[in-house]
C-alpha positions as CSV (number, residue, x, y, z in Angstrom):
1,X,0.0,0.0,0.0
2,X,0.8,3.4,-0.4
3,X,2.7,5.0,2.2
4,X,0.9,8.2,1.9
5,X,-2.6,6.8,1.9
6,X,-1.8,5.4,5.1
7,X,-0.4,8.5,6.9
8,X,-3.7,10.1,5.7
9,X,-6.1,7.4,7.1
10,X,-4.3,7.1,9.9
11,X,-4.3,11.5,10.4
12,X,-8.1,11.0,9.6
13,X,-8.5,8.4,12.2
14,X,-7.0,10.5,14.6
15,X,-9.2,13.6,14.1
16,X,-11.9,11.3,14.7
17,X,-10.9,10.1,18.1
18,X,-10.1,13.6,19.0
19,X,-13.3,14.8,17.8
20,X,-14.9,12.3,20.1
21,X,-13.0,12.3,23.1
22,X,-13.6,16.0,23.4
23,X,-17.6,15.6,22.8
24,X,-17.1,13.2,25.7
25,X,-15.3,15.5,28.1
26,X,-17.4,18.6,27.2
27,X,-20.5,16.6,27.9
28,X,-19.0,15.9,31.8
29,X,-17.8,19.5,32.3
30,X,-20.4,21.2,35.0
31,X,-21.5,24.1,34.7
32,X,-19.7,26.8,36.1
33,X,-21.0,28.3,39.8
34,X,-22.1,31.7,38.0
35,X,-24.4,30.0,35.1
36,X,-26.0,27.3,37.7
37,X,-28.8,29.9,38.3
38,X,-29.1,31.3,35.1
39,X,-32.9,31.3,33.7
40,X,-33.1,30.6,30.1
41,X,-36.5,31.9,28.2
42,X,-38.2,29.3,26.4
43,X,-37.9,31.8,23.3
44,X,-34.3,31.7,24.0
45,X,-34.1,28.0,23.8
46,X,-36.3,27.5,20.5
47,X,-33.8,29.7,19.1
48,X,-30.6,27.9,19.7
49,X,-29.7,25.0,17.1
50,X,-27.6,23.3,19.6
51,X,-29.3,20.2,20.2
52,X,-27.2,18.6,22.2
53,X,-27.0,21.4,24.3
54,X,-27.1,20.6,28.5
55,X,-28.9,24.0,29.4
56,X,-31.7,22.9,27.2
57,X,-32.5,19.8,28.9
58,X,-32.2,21.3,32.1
59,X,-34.4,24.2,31.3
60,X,-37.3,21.7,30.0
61,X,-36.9,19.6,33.2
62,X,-37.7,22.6,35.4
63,X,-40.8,23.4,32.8
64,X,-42.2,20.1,33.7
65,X,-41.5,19.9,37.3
66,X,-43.3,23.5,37.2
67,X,-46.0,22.2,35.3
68,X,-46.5,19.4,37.7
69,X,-46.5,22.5,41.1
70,X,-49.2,24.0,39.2
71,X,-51.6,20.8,38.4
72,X,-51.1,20.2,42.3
73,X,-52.0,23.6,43.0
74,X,-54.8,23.7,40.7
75,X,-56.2,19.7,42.1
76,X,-55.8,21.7,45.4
């Protein structure tokens, strides 16, 4: 085999498991102390294109778990 072709699969394999492992470690970072309290708008959120995004998921569990405070309220 080339020499060359297997430098370059080898550089592309690389960039893979880079890409990955950083994905990985970005997905474990917390948040920092000064965003912890940070209220994100629900227009805010439909805006973003970052599906992956941690805030996001956050932000629709405390819609629910206010959702669920107001039906109790409401049953009440």
């Amino acid at each position: 085999m080339n020499p060359y072709l297997i430098l370059g699969l080898g550089i592309i394999a690389l960039l893979v498991a880079i890409f990955f492992i950083t994905f990985f470690l970005n997905k474990k970072t917390p948040i920092p102390k000064e965003c912890v309290n940070l209220r994100i708008g629900e227009e805010g959120c439909s805006g973003c294109k970052n599906y992956s995004c941690s805030m996001k998921d956050k932000y629709n569990l405390k819609k629910i778990e206010e959702d669920i405070e107001k039906d109790l309220k409401e049953e009440n």
